[in-house]
mmCIF file of the C-alpha atoms, coordinates in Angstrom:
data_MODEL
# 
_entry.id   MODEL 
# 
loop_
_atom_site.group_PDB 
_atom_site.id 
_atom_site.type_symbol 
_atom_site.label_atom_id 
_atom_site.label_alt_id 
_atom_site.label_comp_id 
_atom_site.label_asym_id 
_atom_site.label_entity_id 
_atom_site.label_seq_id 
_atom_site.pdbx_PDB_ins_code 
_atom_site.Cartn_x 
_atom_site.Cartn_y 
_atom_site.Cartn_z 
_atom_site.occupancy 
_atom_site.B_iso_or_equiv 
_atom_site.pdbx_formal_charge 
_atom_site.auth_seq_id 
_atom_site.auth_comp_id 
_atom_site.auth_asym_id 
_atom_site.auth_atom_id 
_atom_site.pdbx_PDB_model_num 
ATOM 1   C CA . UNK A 1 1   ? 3.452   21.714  29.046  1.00 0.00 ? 1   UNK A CA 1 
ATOM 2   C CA . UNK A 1 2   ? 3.356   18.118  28.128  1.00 0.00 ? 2   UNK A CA 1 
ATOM 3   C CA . UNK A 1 3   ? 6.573   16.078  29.109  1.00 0.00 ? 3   UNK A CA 1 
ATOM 4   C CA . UNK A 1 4   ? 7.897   13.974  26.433  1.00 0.00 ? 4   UNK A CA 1 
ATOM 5   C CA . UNK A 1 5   ? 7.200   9.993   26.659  1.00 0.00 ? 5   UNK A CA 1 
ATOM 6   C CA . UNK A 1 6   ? 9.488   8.003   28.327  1.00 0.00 ? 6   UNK A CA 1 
ATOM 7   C CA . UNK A 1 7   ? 11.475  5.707   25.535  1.00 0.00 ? 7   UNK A CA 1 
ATOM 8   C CA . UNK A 1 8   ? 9.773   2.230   25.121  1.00 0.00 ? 8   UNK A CA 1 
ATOM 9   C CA . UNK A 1 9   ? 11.874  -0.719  26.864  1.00 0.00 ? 9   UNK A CA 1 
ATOM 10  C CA . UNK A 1 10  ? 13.130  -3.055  24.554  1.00 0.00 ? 10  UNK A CA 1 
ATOM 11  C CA . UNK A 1 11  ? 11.450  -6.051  26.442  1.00 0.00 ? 11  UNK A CA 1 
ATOM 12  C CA . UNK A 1 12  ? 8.185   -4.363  25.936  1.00 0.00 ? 12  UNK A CA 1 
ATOM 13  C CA . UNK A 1 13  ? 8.506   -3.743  22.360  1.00 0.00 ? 13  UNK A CA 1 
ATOM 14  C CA . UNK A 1 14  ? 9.302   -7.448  22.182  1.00 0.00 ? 14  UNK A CA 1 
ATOM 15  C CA . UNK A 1 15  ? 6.132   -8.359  24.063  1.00 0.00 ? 15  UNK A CA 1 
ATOM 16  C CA . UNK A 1 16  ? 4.220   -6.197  21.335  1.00 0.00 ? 16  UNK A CA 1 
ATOM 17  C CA . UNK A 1 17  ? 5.982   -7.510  18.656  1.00 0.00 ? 17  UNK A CA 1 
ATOM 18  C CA . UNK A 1 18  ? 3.981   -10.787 19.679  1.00 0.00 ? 18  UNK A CA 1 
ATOM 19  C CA . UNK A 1 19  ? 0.789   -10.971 18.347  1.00 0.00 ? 19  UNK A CA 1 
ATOM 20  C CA . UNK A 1 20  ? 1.885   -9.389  14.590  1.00 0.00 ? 20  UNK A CA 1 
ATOM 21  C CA . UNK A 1 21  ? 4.611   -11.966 14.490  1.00 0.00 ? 21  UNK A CA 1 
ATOM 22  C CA . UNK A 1 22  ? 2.177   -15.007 15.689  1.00 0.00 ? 22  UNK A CA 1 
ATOM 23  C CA . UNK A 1 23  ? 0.161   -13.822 12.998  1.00 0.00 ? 23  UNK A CA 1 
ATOM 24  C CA . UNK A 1 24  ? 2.611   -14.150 10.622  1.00 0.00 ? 24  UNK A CA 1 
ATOM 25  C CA . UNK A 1 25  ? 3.367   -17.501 11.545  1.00 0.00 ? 25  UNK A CA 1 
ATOM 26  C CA . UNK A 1 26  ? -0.280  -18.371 11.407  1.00 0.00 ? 26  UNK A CA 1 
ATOM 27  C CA . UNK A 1 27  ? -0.166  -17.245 7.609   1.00 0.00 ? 27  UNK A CA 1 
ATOM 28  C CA . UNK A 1 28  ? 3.064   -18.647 6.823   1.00 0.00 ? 28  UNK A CA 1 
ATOM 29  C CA . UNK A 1 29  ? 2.786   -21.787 7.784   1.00 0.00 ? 29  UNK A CA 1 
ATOM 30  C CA . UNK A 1 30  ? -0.020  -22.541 5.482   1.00 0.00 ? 30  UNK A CA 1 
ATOM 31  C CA . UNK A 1 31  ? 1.670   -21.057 2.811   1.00 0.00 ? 31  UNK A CA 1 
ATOM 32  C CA . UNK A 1 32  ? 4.992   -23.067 3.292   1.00 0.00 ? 32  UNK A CA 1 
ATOM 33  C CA . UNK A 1 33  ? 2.679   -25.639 2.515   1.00 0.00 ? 33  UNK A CA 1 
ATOM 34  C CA . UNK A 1 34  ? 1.023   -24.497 -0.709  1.00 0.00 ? 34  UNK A CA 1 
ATOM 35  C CA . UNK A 1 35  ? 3.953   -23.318 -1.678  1.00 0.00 ? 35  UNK A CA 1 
ATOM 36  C CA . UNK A 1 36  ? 6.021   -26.809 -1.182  1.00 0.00 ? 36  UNK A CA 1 
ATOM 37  C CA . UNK A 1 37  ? 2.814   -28.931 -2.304  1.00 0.00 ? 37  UNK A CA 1 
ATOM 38  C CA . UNK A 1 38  ? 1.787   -27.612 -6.156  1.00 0.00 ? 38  UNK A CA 1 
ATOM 39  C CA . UNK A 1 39  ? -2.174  -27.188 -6.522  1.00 0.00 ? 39  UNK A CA 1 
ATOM 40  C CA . UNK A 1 40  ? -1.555  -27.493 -10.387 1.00 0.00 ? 40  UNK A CA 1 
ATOM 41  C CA . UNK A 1 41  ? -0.185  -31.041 -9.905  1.00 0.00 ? 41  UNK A CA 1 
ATOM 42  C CA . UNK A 1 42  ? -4.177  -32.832 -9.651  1.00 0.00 ? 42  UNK A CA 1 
ATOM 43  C CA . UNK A 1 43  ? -5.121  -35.067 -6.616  1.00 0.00 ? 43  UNK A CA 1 
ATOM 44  C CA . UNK A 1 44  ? -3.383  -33.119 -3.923  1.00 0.00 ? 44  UNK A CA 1 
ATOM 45  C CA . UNK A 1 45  ? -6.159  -30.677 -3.113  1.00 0.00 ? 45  UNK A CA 1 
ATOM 46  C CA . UNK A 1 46  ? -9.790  -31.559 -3.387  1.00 0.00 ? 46  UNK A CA 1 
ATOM 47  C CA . UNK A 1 47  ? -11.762 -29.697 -6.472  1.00 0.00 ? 47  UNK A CA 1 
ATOM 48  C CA . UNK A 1 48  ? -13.932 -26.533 -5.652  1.00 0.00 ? 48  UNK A CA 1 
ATOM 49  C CA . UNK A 1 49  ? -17.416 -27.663 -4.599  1.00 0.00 ? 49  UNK A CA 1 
ATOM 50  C CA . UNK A 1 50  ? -19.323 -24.161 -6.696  1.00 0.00 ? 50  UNK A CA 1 
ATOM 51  C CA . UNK A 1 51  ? -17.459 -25.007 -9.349  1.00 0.00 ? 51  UNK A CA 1 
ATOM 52  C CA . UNK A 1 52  ? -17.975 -28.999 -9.083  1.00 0.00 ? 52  UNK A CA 1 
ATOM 53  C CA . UNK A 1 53  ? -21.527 -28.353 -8.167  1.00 0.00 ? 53  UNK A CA 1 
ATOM 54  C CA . UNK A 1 54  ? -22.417 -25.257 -10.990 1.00 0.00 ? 54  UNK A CA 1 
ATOM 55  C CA . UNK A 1 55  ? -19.435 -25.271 -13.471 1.00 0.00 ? 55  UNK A CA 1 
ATOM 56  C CA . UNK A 1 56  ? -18.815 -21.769 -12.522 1.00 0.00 ? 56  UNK A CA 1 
ATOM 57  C CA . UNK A 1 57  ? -15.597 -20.558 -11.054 1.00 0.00 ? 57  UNK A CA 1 
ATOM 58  C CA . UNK A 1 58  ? -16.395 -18.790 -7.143  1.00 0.00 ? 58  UNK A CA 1 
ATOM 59  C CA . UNK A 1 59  ? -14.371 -16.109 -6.393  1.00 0.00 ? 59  UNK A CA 1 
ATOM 60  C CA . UNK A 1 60  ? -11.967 -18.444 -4.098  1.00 0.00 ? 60  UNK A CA 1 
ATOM 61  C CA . UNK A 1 61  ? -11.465 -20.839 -7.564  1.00 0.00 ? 61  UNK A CA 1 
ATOM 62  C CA . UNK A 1 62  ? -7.679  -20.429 -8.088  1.00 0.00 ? 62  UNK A CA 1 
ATOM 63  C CA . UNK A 1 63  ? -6.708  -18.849 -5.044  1.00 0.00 ? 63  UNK A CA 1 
ATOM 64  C CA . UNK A 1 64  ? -4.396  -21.436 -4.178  1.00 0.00 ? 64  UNK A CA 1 
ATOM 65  C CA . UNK A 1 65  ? -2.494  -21.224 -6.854  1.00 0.00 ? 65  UNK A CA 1 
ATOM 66  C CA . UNK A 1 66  ? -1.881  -17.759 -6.408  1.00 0.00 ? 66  UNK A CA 1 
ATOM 67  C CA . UNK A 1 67  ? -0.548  -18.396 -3.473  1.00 0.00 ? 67  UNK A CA 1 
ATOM 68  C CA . UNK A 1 68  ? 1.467   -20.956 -4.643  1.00 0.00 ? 68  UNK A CA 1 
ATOM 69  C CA . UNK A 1 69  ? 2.592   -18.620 -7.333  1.00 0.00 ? 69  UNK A CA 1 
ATOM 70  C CA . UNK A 1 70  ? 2.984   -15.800 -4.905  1.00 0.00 ? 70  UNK A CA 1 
ATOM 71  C CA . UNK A 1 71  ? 5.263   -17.898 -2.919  1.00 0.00 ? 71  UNK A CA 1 
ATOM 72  C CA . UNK A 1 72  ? 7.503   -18.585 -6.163  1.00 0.00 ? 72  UNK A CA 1 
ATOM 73  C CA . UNK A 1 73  ? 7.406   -14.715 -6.794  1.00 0.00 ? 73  UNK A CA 1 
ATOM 74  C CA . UNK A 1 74  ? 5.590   -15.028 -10.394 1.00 0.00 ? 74  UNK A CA 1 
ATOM 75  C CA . UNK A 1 75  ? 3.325   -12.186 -9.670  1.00 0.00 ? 75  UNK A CA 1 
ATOM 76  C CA . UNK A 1 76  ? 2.213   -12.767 -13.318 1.00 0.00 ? 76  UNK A CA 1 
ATOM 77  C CA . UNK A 1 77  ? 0.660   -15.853 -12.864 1.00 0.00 ? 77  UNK A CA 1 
ATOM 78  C CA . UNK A 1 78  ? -0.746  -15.397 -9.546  1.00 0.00 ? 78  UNK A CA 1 
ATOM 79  C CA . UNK A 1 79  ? -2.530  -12.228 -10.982 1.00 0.00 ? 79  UNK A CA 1 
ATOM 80  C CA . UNK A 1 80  ? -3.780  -14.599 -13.543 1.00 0.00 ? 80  UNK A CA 1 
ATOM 81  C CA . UNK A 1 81  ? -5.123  -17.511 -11.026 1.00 0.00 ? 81  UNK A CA 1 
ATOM 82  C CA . UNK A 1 82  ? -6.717  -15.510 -8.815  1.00 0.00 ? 82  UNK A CA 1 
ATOM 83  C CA . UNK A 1 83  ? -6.576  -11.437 -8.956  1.00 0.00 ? 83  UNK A CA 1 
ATOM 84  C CA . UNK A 1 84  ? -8.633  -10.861 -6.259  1.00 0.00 ? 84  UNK A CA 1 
ATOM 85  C CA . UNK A 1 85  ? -6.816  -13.267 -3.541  1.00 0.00 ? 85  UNK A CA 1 
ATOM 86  C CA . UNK A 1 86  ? -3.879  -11.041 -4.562  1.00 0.00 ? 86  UNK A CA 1 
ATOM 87  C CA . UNK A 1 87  ? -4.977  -7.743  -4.352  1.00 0.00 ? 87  UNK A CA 1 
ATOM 88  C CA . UNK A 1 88  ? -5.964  -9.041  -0.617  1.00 0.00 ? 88  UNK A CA 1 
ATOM 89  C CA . UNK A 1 89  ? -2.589  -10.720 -0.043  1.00 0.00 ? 89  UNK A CA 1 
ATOM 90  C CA . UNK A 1 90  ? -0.933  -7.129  -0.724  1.00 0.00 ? 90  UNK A CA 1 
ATOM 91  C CA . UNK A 1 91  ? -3.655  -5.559  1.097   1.00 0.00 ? 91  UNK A CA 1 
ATOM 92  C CA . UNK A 1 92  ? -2.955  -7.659  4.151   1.00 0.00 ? 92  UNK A CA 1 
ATOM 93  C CA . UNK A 1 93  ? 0.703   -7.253  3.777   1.00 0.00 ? 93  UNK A CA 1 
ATOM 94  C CA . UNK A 1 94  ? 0.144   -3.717  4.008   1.00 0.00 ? 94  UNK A CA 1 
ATOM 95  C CA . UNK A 1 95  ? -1.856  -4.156  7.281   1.00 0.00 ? 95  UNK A CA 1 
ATOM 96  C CA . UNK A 1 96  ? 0.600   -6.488  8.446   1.00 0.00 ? 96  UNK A CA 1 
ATOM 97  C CA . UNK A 1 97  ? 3.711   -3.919  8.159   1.00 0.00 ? 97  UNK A CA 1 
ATOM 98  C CA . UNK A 1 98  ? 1.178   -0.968  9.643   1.00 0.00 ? 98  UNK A CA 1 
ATOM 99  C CA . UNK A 1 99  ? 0.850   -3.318  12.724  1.00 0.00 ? 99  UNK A CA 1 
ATOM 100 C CA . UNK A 1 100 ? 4.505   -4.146  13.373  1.00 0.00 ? 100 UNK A CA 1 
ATOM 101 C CA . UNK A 1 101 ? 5.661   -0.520  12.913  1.00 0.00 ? 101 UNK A CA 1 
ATOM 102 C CA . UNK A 1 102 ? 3.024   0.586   15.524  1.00 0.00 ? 102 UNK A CA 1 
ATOM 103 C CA . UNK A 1 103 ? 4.587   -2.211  17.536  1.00 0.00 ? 103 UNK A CA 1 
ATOM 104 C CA . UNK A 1 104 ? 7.712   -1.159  17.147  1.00 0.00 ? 104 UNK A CA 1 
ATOM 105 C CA . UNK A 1 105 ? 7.285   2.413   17.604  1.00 0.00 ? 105 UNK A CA 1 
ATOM 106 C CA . UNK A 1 106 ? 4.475   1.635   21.003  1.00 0.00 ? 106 UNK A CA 1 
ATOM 107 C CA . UNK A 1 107 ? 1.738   3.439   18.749  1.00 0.00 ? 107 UNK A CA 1 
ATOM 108 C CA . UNK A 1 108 ? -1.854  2.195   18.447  1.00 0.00 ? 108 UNK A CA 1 
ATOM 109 C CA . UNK A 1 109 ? -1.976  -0.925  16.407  1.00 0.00 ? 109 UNK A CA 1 
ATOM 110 C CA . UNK A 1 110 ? -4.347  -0.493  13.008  1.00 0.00 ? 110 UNK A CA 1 
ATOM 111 C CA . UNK A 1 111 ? -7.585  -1.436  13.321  1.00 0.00 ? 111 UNK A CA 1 
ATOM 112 C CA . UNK A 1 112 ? -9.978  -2.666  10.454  1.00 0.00 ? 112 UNK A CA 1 
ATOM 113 C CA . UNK A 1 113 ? -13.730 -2.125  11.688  1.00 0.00 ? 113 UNK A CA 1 
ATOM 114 C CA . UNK A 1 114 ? -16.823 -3.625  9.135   1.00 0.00 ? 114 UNK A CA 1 
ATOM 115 C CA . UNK A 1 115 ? -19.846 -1.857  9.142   1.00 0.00 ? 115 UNK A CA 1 
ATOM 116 C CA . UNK A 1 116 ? -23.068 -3.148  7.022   1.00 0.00 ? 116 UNK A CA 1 
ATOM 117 C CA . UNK A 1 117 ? -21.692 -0.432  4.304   1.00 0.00 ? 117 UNK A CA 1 
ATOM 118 C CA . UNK A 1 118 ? -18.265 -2.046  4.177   1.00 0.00 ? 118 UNK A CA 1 
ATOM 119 C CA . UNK A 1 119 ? -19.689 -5.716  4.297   1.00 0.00 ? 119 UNK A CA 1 
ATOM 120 C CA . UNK A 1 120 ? -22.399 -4.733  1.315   1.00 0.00 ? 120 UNK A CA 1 
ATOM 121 C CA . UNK A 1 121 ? -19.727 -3.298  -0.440  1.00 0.00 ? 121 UNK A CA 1 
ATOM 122 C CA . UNK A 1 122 ? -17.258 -6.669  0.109   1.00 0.00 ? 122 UNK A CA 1 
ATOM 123 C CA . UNK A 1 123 ? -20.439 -8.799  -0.938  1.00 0.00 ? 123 UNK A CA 1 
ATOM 124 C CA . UNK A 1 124 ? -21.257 -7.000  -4.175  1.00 0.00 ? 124 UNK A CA 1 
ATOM 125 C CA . UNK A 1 125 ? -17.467 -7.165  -4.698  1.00 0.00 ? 125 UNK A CA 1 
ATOM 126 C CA . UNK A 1 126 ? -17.674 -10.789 -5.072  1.00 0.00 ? 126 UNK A CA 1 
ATOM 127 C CA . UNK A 1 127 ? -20.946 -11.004 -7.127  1.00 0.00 ? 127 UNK A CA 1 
ATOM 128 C CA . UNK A 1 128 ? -19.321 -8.907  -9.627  1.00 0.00 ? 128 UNK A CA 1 
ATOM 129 C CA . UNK A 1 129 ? -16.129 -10.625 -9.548  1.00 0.00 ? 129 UNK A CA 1 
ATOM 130 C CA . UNK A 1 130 ? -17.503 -14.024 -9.414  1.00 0.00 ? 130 UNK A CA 1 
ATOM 131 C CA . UNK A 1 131 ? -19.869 -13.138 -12.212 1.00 0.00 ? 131 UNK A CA 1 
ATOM 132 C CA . UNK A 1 132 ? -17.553 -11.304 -14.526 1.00 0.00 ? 132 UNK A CA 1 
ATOM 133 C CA . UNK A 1 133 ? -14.644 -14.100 -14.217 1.00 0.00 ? 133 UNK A CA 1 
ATOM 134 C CA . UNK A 1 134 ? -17.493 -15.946 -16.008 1.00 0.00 ? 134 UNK A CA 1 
ATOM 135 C CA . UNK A 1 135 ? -18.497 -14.301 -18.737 1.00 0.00 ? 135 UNK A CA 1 
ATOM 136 C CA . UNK A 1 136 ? -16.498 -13.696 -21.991 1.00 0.00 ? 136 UNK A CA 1 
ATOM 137 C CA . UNK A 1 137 ? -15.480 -10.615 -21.085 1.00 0.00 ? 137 UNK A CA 1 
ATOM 138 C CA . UNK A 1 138 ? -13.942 -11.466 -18.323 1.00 0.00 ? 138 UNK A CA 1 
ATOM 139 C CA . UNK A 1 139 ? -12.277 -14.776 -19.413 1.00 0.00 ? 139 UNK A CA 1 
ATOM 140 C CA . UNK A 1 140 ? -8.937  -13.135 -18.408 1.00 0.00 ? 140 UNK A CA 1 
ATOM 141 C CA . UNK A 1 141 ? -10.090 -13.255 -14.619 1.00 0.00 ? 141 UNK A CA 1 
ATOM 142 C CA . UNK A 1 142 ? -10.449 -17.096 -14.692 1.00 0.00 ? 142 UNK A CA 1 
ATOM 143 C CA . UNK A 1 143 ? -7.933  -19.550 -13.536 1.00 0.00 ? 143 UNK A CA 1 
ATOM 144 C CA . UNK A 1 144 ? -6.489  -21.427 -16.155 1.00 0.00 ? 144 UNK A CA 1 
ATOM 145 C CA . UNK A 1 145 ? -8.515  -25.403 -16.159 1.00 0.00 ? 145 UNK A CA 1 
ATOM 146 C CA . UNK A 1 146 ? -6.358  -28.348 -14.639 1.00 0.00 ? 146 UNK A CA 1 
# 
């Protein structure tokens, strides 16, 4: 018979709570940033080498606006600069909130392991959304010129 686990001390939650909530202050204070300095206003940010270099927009090309957006809360304009850096952003808040809940609760903390599938996967991800969000057909994906 398996005795049940001894409650977690609140200075030890605390201590686990560490490392999700540096992250978090890794993230935001970046963002703070982006979100006080506008990337739509020209000459604060330097232009996107790709794009600079080939005319074509990379898959990064907007992604600071979408943050930028994202810290405003206009989800509708941030899906417009950059859909893919937002899909990630809720993808990684999602992570983030599965990490401090297995903090809080002393369960394992969620792990994100990259095999060559996953990474061929990410890669052809990008070609295809870097190639689409130049095309006509998938003008829509582009960020809007500055």
């Amino acid at each position: 018979m398996n005795a049940p686990a001894a409650p977690a001390s609140p200075g030890s939650a605390l201590r686990r709570l560490g490392r999700p909530l540096a992250a978090l202050v890794a993230v935001a204070a970046p963002t703070a940033y982006v979100a006080a300095v506008d990337p739509n206003a020209p000459g604060h940010y330097p232009t996107c080498p790709v794009l600079q270099a080939t005319g074509w927009w990379c898959p990064g090309c907007g992604g600071l606006r979408c943050v930028h957006a994202l810290a405003s809360g206009d989800l509708n304009t941030a899906g417009h600069d950059n859909l893919l850096v937002l899909v990630f952003a809720v993808v990684l808040a999602v992570f983030w909130l599965r990490w401090v809940w297995a903090a809080l609760t002393g369960g394992p903390a969620p792990r994100i392991s990259f095999g060559l599938r996953q990474t061929l996967l990410l890669v052809l991800l990008l070609a295809v959304f870097t190639v689409l969000r130049n095309l006509p057909p998938g003008a829509g994906l582009a960020p809007p010129a500055v």
